[in-house]
N, C-alpha and C positions, 0 to 999 in steps of 0.2 A: 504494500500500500504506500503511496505517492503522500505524505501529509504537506510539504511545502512547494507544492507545486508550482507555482509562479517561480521559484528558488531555484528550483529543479530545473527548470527551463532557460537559465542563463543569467537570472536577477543575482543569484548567489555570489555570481563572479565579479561582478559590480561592489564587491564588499571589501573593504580591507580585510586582512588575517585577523586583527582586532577587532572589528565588528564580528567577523564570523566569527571568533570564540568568545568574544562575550556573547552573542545571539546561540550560542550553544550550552551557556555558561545559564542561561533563562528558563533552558528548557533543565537544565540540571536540579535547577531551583525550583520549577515546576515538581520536578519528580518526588524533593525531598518535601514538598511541600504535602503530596498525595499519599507519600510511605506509610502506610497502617493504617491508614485513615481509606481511599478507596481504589481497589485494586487495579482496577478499568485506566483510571486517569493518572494513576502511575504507570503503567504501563504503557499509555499512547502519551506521557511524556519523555520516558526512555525511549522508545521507539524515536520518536520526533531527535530528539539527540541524536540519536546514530544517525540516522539521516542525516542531519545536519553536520557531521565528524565525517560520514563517506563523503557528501559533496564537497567537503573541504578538502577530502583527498583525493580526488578526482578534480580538482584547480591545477592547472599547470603552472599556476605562478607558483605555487609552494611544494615545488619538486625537489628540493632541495631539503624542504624542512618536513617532508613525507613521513620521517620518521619517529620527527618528536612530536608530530598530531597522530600516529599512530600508536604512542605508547600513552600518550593521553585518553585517547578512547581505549585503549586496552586497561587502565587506571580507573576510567569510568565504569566501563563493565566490571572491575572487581568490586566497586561502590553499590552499583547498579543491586549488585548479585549478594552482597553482605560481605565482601572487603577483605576474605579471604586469603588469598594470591599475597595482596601490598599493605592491608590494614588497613586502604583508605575506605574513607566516610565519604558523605554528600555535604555534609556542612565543611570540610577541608575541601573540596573538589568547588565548593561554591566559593570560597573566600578567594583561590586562584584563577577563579574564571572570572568575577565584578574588577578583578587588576585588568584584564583586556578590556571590561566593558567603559572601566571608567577612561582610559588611555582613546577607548575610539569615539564616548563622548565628547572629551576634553579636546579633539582634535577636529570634532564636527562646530564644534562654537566657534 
């Protein structure tokens, strides 16, 4: 399933790295926000995340940094999944992604 489909179709690429991980850093924050609370919309907000971590790897501008938005989503899914793997949480995986959000505000002013 397509969730950002406009995104999906070439708007995504229009975005700086910074936008695009804070706008994936959103839907992270979605997820931790639905965690125990309702299963449905935690889970189409991890979905939307990955989504949004493959189209960011499928940019050819970031063919160079393929790897370290790769082990970021692989970080995610241990969060995603209960943290297993790295330890990591969603409220740690949120605090690193609002530093892209805020860097691609502060550069839209």
């Amino acid at each position: 399933m397509i969730y950002h489909k406009s995104l999906s179709e070439g708007g995504w690429q229009k975005l700086s790295l910074m936008e695009q991980l804070g706008n994936i850093g959103s839907e992270i924050s979605r997820a931790k926000n639905w965690q125990g609370k309702n299963e449905l919309y935690f889970q189409n907000a991890v979905s939307r995340a990955l989504e949004l971590f493959d189209l960011t790897l499928e940019d050819p501008r970031w063919k160079g940094r393929r790897g370290e938005i790769a082990r970021a989503r692989e970080v995610c899914c241990d969060a995603f999944f209960g943290g297993k793997e790295y330890n990591s949480s969603l409220a740690d995986l949120i605090s690193y992604f609002d530093a892209f959000a805020r860097v691609a505000r502060a550069n839209t002013q």
